[in-house]
C-alpha positions in Angstrom: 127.8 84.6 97.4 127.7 86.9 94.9 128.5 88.4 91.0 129.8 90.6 88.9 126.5 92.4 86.9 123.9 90.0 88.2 120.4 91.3 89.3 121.4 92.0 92.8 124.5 93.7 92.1 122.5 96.0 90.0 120.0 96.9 92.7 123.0 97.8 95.1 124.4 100.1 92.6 121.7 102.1 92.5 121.9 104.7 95.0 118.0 104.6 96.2 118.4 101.4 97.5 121.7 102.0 99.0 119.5 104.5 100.9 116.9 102.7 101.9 118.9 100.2 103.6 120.6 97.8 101.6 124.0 97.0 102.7 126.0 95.0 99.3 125.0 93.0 97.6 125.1 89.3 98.4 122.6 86.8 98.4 121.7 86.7 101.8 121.6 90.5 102.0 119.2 90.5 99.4 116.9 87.8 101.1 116.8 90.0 104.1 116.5 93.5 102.3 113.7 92.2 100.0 112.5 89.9 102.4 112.6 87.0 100.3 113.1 83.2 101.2 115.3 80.8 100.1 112.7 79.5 97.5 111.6 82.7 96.1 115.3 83.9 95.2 116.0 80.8 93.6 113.2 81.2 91.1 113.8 85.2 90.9 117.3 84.4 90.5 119.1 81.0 89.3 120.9 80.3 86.7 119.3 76.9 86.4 115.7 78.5 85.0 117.7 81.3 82.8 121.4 80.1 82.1 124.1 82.5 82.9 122.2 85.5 81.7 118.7 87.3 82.6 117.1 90.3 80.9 115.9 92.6 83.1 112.6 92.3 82.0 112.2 88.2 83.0 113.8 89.6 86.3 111.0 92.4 86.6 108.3 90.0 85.6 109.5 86.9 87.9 109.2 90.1 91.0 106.0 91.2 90.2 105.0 87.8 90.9 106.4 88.1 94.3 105.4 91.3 94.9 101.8 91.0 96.9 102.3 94.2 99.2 101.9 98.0 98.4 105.6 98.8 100.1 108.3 97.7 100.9 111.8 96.5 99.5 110.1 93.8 97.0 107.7 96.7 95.5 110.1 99.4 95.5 112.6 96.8 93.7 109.4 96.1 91.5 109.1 99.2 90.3 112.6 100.3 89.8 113.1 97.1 87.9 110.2 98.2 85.4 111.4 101.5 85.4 114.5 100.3 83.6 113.1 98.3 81.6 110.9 100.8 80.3 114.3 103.2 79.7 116.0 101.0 77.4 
């Protein structure tokens, strides 16, 4: 499962998390990489709560939820996330 421009294929395009492990950029691969559950994509990432677009900034904010430890995928993806929101 996966699509063109959505928040995971963003995060697999970026070379920093290509390095730190993340393999493409599928669904499940990004439930194991961020260590996420089922659950917790679904309300990260479904079009249901958003439609079939998501800023990046809902994305970021939805993350920081999720995002209870200092390291790790979820708080690395946390702060790249903000990062690019703070670029545009």
């Amino acid at each position: 499962m996966r699509g063109d421009q959505s928040p995971i294929t963003v995060a697999f395009e970026d070379g920093l998390f290509r390095a730190e492990g993340l393999r493409n950029d599928t669904y499940g691969e990004a439930k194991r990489f961020f260590e996420l559950s089922d659950r917790q994509l679904h309300k990260v990432l479904c079009h249901c709560h958003f439609g079939p677009t998501v800023s990046a900034e809902l994305v970021s904010e939805r993350v920081a939820r999720l995002a209870n430890k200092p390291t790790g995928p979820l708080a690395r993806a946390w702060r790249a996330l903000i990062s690019l929101g703070q670029s545009s």
